[in-house]
N, C-alpha and C positions, 0 to 999 in steps of 0.2 A: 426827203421829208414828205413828199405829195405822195411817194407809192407808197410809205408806209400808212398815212393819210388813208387810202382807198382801201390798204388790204386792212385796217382798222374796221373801215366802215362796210366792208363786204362781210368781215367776221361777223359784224354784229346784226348785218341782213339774215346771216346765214344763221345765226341763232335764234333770232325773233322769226322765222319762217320756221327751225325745228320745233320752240316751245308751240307755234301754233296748230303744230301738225300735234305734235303731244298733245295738246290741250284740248283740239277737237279731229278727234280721228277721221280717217276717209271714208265716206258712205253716211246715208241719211240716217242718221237717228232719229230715236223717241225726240219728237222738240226741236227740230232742224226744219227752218223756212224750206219749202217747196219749192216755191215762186209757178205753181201753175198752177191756183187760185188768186184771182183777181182781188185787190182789199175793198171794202166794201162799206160804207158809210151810209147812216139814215139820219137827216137832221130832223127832228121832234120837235115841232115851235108852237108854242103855248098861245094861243091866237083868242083865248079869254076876253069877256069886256074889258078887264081894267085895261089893257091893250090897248086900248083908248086915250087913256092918260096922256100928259102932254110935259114929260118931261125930260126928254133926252135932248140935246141942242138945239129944244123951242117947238120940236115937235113932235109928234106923239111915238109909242114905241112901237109899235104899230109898223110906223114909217123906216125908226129906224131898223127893223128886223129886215123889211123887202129891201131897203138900199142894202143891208150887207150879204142878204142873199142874192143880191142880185149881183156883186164883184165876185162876193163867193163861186159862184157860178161860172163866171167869165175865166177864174182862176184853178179851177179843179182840173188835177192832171186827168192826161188821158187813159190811165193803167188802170184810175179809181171809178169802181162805179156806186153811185149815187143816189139815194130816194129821201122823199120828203113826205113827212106824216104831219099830221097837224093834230092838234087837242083844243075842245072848244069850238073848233071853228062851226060848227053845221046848225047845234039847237039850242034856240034861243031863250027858250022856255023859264019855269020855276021847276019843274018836275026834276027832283034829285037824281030818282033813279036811272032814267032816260038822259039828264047831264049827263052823267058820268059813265056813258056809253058811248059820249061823243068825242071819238076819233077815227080819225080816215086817212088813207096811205093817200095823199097828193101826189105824187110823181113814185111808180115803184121803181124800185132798187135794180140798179141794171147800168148799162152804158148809158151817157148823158146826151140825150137832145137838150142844149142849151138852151135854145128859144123855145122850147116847149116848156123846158121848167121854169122859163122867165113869165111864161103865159098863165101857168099854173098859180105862183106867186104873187103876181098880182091881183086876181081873184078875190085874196081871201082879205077879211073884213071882220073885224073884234066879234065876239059873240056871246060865248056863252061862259061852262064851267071850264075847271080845272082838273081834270081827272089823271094824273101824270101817272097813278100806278098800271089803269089800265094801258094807258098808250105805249108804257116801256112794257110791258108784255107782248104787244103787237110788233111792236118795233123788233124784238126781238126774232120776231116772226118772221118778220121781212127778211132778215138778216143771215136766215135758217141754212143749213147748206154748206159743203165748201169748206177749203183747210183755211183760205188766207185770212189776215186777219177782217176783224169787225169792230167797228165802233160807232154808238150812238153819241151824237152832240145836242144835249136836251139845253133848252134855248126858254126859260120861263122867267115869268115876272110875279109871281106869286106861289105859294105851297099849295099845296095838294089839297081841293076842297071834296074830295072821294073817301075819306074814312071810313069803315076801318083797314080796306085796303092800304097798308101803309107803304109808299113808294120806297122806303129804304128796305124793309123786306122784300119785298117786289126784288130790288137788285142783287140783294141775298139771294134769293131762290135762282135767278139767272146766271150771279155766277156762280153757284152749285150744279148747273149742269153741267159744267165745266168744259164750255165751246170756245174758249177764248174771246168772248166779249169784252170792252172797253166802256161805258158810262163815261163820258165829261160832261159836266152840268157848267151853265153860266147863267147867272142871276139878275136879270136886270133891273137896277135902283132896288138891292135886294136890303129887306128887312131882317131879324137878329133871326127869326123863327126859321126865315124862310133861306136863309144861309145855312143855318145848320139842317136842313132837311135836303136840301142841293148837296152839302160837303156830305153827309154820310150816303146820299145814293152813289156817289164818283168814289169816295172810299171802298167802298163794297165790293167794288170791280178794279181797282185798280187804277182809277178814271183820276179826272183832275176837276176844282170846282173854282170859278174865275168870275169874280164882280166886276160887273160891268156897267159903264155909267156914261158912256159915250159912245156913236155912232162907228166912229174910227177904230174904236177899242175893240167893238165885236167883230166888224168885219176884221180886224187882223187876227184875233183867238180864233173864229171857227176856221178861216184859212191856214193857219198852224194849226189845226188838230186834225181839217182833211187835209193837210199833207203829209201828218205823220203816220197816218194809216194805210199813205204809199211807201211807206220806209217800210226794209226787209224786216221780220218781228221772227223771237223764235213762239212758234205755239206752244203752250203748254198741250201735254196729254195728259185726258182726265184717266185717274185712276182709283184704285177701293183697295185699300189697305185693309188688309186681317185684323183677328181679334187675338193672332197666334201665330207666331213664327212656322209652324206648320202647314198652316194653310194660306200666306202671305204670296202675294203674285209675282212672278219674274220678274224684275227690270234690265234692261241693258241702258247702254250709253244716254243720257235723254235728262228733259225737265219735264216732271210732273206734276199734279194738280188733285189736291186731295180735300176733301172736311174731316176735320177731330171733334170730336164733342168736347166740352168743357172734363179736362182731369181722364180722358179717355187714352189707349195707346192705341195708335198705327203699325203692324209689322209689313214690311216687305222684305224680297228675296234679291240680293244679288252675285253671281259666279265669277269668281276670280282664279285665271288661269295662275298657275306657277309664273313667279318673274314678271306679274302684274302688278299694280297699283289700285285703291280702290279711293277713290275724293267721292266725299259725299256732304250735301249740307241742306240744313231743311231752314225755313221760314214762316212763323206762324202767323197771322194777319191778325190783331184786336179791331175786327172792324164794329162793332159795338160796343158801350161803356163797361168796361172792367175794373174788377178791385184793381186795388194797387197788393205789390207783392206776388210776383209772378216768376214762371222758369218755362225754359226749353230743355227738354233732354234728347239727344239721340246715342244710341249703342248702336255698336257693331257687335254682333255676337257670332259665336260656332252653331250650328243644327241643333249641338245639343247644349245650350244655355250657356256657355261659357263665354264670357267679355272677353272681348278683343281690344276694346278701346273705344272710349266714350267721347263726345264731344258735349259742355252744357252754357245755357246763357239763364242770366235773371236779372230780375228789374224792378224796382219801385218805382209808382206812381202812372203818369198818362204814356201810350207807346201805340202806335200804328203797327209796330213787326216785328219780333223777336226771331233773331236768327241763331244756328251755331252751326258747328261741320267737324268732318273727322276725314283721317288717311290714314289705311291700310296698306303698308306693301306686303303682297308677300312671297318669301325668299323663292330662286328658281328650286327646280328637284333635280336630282339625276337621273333618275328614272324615267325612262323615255314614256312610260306609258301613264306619266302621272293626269289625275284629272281637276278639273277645276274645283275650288270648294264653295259650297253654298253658305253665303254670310247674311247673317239676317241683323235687317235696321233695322231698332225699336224707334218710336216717334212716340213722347209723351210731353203734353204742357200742363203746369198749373195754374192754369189761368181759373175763374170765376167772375160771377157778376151778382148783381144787388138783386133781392128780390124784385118780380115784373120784369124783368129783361128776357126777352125770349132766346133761349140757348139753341134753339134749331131756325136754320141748319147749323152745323159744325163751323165752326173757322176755319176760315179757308188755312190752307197749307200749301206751300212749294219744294217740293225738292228734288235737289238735283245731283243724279249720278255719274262719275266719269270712270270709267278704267281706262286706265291708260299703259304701256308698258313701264315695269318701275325702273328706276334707276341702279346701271350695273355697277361694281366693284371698282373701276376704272375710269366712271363719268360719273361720278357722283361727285357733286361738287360739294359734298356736305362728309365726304369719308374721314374718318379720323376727325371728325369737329372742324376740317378747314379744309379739305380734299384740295385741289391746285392752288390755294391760300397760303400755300409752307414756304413757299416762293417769296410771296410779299412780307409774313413773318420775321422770314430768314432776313431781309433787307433793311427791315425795320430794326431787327437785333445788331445789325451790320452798324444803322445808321446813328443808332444810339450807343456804339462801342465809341464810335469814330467822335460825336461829341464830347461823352465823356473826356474823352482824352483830350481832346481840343480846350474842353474849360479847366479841365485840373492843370495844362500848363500854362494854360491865361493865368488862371488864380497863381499858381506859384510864381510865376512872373511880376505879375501887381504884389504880390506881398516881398517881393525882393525890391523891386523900386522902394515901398512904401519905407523897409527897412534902410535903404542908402539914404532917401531922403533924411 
């Protein structure tokens, strides 16, 4: 029982180690962690008068922002390198224009001297405006460079008083560069205005947005978000899809990172050798208010127009991301000199929005390519509708011959007592 036991559990090692080898072939891909870019965090702390206020565990928030930077600190691994910008903090002033110019990188982005940024941090002292669109542009700046990942942790207690710079476009535009930046916002004693302007800049990017209302509370989120920027991430690669299957750009193996305009198609190219497979799925982001009644399309086609097989999704009402996907095998050749054929994704959504809603940039897009080898004649676990299934079939036709028979001579049995009786 124990050795059949192990050689159970070794089959099943030994399956889940091939699907993984399928699943993601050997060698770096489009989209495949590096790991020789260091991940890189910029925390963004909104150091405005109202900063002043006195309302987080008795005393101001002010206070509690340095007490969680300052465990923050004490707890950032050593892999992650770290910088600190501040908004607000410098001029005191009325003067609008000059507000909303006031931000300053506090400790740049780099390896961490802890007791320098402890020194740093305690400096700073409530001040002035709030200008969060321009400081996530800086920030971004900071962050410029390099595969590994990046993310900002924007730390404020009031919305954006910089208009018409509006900070959720601001994150729009950043992640249409398509570097792989992250936004998480966290709101401190936030108001209805001032959460939904937080949740759509962390939207925009992919980011997260977290009410905060206790000293113990922040320090624990911004310590779970600079530790997840040391966990291994795959990057997206930015890329620019066609207006035409023709002039659509190569892919191979990889995840990608694209903008559609509203009702617009995306083409790309992908080559599928003989006796390949081709997985493909895309995702469309609603990171702005959209009607309701919406679709995702993607096709596979031939070079010269002809579907191959489509994958599509749709949806009423409120949605964050519309996904769908498709699988291509296709058959090996005989012909020793066969070549690969070029399959082309279409990408189309119909999504819209209400008058006033700005449709540039594009919604964002992901998608993602695998060829992988297909499955032969002989491992196909799916041949004939049940491929190595006919077994268990066959057993279950067995098991139900063997009852039947069992209860037709129970029954004539009980019906022969019933009749003595």
């Amino acid at each position: 029982m124990i050795t059949r036991t192990r050689l159970a559990a070794g089959a099943c090692a030994l399956l889940a180690a091939l699907a993984a080898g399928m699943a993601f072939p050997a060698g770096a891909s489009a989209g495949e962690p590096t790991g020789e870019d260091a991940p890189k965090v910029d925390l963004v702390l909104d150091v405005s008068g109202s900063m002043r206020t006195r309302d987080i565990d008795g005393g101001t928030r002010m206070a509690a922002a340095k007490q969680a930077f300052n465990e923050v600190l004490d707890a950032t691994p050593e892999e992650v390198q770290l910088g600190i910008r501040t908004l607000g903090a410098d001029y005191p002033g009325d003067d609008r224009k000059t507000g909303c110019k006031d931000t300053a990188q506090l400790y740049p982005v780099g390896p961490l001297d802890r007791t320098e940024a402890k020194t740093a941090v305690a400096t700073l002292a409530p001040t002035g405006w709030t200008p969060i669109g321009p400081a996530l542009l800086k920030a971004a700046d900071d962050l410029d460079g390099g595969d590994g990942s990046k993310r900002i942790v924007l730390i404020s207690d009031g919305e954006d008083t910089c208009a018409p710079l509006d900070p959720c476009e601001v994150a729009r535009e950043i992640a249409a560069k398509g570097i792989g930046l992250t936004i998480d916002t966290l709101g401190l004693v936030p108001n209805t205005k001032m959460r939904q302007q937080l949740s759509c800049i962390a939207e925009a990017t992919g980011g997260t947005y977290t009410s905060v209302e206790h000293t113990d509370e922040l320090t624990d989120k911004v310590n779970q978000l600079v530790d997840r920027a040391a966990d291994p991430v795959v990057t997206p690669v930015a890329t620019e899809g066609a207006d035409a299957c023709a002039k659509a750009p190569t892919l191979k193996s990889g995840l990608y990172t694209d903008r559609e305009e509203f009702g617009q198609q995306r083409w790309y190219r992908v080559d599928v050798e003989p006796g390949q497979e081709l997985r493909a799925s895309v995702s469309v982001g609603a990171d702005r208010a959209v009607n309701p009644s919406y679709g995702v399309l993607l096709r596979a086609v031939t070079a010269h127009g002809r579907e191959i097989v489509r994958g599509e999704a749709a949806g009423d009402g409120r949605t964050d991301v519309l996904s769908t996907g498709l699988r291509y095998p296709k058959s090996e050749s005989d012909e020793d000199d066969a070549t690969a054929e070029a399959v082309c994704l279409q990408v189309t959504n119909s999504f819209s929005v209400a008058a006033g809603v700005k449709t540039t940039p594009g919604l964002p897009l992901e998608l993602t390519v695998d060829v992988v080898d297909g499955p032969g004649d002989s491992d196909d676990v799916a041949a004939f509708g049940l491929g190595r299934g006919w077994w268990l079939l066959g057993l279950l036709v067995l098991g139900g011959f063997v009852a039947g028979l069992l209860w037709g001579w129970l029954s004539r049995w009980r019906l022969a007592i019933w009749r003595t009786n």
